[in-house]
VMD Tcl script that draws the C-alpha trace (Angstrom):
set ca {
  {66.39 23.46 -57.23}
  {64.64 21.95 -60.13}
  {67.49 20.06 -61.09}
  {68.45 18.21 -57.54}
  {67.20 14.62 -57.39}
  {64.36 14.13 -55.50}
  {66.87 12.64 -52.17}
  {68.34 16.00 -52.15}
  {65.54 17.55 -52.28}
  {63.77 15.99 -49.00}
  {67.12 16.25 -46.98}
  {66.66 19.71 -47.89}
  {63.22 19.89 -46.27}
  {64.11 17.78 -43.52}
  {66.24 20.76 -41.79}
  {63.15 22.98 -42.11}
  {60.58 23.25 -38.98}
  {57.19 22.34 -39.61}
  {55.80 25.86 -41.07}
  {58.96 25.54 -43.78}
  {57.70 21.87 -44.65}
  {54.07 23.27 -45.55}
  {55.15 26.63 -46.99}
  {57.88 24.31 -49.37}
  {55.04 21.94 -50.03}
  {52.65 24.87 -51.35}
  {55.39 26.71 -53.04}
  {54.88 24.14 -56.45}
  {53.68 21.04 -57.79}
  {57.47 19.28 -57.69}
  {57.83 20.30 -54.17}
  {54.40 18.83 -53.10}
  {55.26 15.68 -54.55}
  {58.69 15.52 -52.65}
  {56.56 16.05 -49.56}
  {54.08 14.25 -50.07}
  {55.80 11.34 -51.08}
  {58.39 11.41 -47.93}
  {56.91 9.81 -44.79}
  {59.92 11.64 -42.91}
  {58.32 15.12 -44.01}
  {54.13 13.85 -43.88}
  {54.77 12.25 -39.74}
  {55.41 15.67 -38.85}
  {51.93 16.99 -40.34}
  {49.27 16.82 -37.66}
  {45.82 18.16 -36.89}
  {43.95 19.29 -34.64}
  {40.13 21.28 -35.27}
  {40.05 24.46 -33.53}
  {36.44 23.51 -32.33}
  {35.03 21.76 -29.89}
  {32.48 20.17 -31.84}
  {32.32 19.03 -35.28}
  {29.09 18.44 -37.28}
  {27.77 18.33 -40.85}
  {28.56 21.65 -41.08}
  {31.77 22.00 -40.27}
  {34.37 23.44 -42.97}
  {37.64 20.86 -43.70}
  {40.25 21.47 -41.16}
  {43.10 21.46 -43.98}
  {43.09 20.46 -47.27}
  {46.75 18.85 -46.30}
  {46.91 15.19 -46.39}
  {47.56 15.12 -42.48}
  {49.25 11.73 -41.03}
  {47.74 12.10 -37.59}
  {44.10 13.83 -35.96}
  {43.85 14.56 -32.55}
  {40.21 14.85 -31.53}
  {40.79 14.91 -27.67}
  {37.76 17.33 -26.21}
  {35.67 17.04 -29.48}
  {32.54 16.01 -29.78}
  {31.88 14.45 -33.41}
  {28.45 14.78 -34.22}
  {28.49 14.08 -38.11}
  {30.95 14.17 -40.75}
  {30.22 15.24 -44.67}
  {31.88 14.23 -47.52}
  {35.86 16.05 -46.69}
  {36.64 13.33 -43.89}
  {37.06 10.94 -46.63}
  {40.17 13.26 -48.16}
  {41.72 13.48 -44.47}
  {40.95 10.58 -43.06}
  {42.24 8.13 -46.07}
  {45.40 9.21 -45.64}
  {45.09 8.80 -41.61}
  {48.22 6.81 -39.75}
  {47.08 7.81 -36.11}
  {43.75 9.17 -34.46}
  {44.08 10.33 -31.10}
  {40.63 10.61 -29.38}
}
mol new
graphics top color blue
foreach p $ca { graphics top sphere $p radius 0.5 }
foreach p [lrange $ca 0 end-1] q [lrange $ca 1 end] { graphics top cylinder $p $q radius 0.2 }
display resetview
């Protein structure tokens, strides 16, 4: 798969359902690019924190450079230093 063009490539991922997108995008360094790099592929990665709350202490959600948050019945406390690698890549916050 190395040697189809990039276009090719994200069609590819297109068909997949969302757990295909993020295993392809963990699977190497070319194929985190592709996804990366489509906005097709990143609008379907979402998050939302298990808890209720989030404070200080709080361990990142993802390491995934999510397009959307959803924060609805979460209390935000604090944040530390891993909002800035979520949130700077943030399109949509729903509260």
């Amino acid at each position: 798969m190395n040697q189809l063009p990039v276009e090719v490539c994200e069609e590819i991922f297109k068909s997949l359902n969302l757990q295909g997108v993020l295993t392809a995008r963990r699977t190497c360094r070319r194929w985190r690019q592709i996804v990366n790099g489509s906005p097709a592929l990143m609008s379907r990665i979402h998050l939302k924190p298990p808890l209720s709350l989030m404070d200080r202490g709080m361990k990142p959600i993802c390491s995934i450079p999510a397009r959307g948050v959803t924060l609805k019945d979460t209390t935000v406390l604090t944040i530390d230093s891993w909002w800035e690698s979520i949130g700077s890549e943030l399109t949509f916050l729903r509260l």
